[in-house]
C-alpha angles and dihedrals in degrees: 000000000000122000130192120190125191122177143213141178134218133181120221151139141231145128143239118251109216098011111127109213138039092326098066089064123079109277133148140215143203091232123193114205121193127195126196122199115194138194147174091220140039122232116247083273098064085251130124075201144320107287087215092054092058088039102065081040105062088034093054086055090043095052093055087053095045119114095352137116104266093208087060091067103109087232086052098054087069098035124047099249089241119161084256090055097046095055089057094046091060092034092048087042089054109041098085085038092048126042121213083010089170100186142346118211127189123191117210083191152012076260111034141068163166134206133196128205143161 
């Protein structure tokens, strides 16, 4: 099995409905996200894919979540905007866009985060 992994980073806010603690108020983060594409077999080239092509990829999601509120992404207004639930989100935003797209983590922290896989 052959992985590639690229990474981004995006700033934004949000809160947690139903938390009871620091976390319900409004608060932001530098998040990283990090998405990994694997794959049995390598392309003619030698490449699971073109690093530069997932690249633009995961950048062009991660715009659209950059300096927003997260809760006021339609998706979000449904689903509290958690580490967990933000993996998802980009996983679940990439997978027609990515094949073989194996897992998206986001880190909240230099210390903390969360991974999605299917």
């Amino acid at each position: 099995m052959y992985s590639i992994k690229v990474e981004g980073d995006f700033s934004s806010a949000h809160n947690l409905r139903g938390y009871r603690g620091r976390c319900e108020d409004l608060h932001g983060h530098n998040w990283k996200v990090e998405v990994v594409v694997s794959r049995d077999t390598l392309d003619k080239l030698g490449m699971v894919m073109d690093f530069k092509s997932l690249k633009k990829k995961l950048h062009l999601l991660l715009d659209k979540m950059d300096h927003k509120y997260l809760n006021d992404i339609a998706y979000f207004k449904k689903v509290n905007p958690t580490s967990e639930n933000i993996a998802k989100y980009i996983y679940d935003s990439l997978k027609s866009k990515i094949k073989d797209i194996k897992s998206v983590t986001v880190w909240e922290s230099n210390t903390s985060s969360a991974t999605y896989q299917e």
